[in-house]
C-alpha positions in Angstrom: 128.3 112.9 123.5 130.7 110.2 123.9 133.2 111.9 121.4 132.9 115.4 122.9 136.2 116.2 125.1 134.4 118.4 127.6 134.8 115.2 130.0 137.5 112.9 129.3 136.2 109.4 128.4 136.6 108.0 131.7 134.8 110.3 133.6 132.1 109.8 131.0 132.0 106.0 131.9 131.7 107.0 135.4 128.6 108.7 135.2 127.0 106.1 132.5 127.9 103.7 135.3 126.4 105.5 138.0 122.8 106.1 135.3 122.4 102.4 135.2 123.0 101.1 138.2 120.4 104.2 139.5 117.9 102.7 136.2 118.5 99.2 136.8 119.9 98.4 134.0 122.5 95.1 133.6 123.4 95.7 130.2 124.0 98.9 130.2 126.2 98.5 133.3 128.0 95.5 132.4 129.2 97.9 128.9 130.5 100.5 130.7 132.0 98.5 133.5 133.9 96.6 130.8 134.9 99.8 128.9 135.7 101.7 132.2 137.8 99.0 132.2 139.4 99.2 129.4 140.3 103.1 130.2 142.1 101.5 133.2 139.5 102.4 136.2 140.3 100.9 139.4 137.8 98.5 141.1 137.5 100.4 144.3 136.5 103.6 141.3 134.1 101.0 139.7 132.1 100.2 142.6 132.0 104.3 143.6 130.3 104.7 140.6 128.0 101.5 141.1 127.2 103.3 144.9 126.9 106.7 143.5 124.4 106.1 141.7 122.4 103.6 143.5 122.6 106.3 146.1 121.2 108.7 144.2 118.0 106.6 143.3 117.3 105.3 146.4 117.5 108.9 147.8 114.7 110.0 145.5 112.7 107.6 146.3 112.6 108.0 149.7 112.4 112.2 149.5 109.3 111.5 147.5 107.9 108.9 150.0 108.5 110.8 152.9 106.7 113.9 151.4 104.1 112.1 150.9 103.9 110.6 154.3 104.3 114.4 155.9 101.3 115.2 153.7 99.2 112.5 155.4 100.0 113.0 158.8 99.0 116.5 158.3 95.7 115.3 156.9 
């Protein structure tokens, strides 16, 4: 995946950036900051990516708990 131009390689790092910060995963989002990096991303671009995804987790988890709560109150 990471050698296929259909993204350049920065945009690439973006969205592997934005995956672990939503998993919660250090490593993986200490690597790509660092080769983000390296392809010249800014850090106001870094932490947009860091957001993104965090966003994007925290989001699903509160769709999903707020379904469930709806379901309750209708109980």
């Amino acid at each position: 995946m990471m050698v296929d131009d259909a993204l350049p390689p920065l945009t690439k790092e973006f969205v592997s950036i934005g995956a672990a910060a939503a998993l919660g995963s250090p490593h993986c989002l200490n690597t790509h900051l660092e080769v983000a990096r390296e392809f010249g991303a800014s850090e106001e671009q870094l932490l947009l990516a860091i957001i993104i995804g965090a966003s994007i987790t925290e989001t699903t988890a509160l769709s999903k708990a707020l379904r469930v709560y709806q379901e309750f109150k209708e109980k």
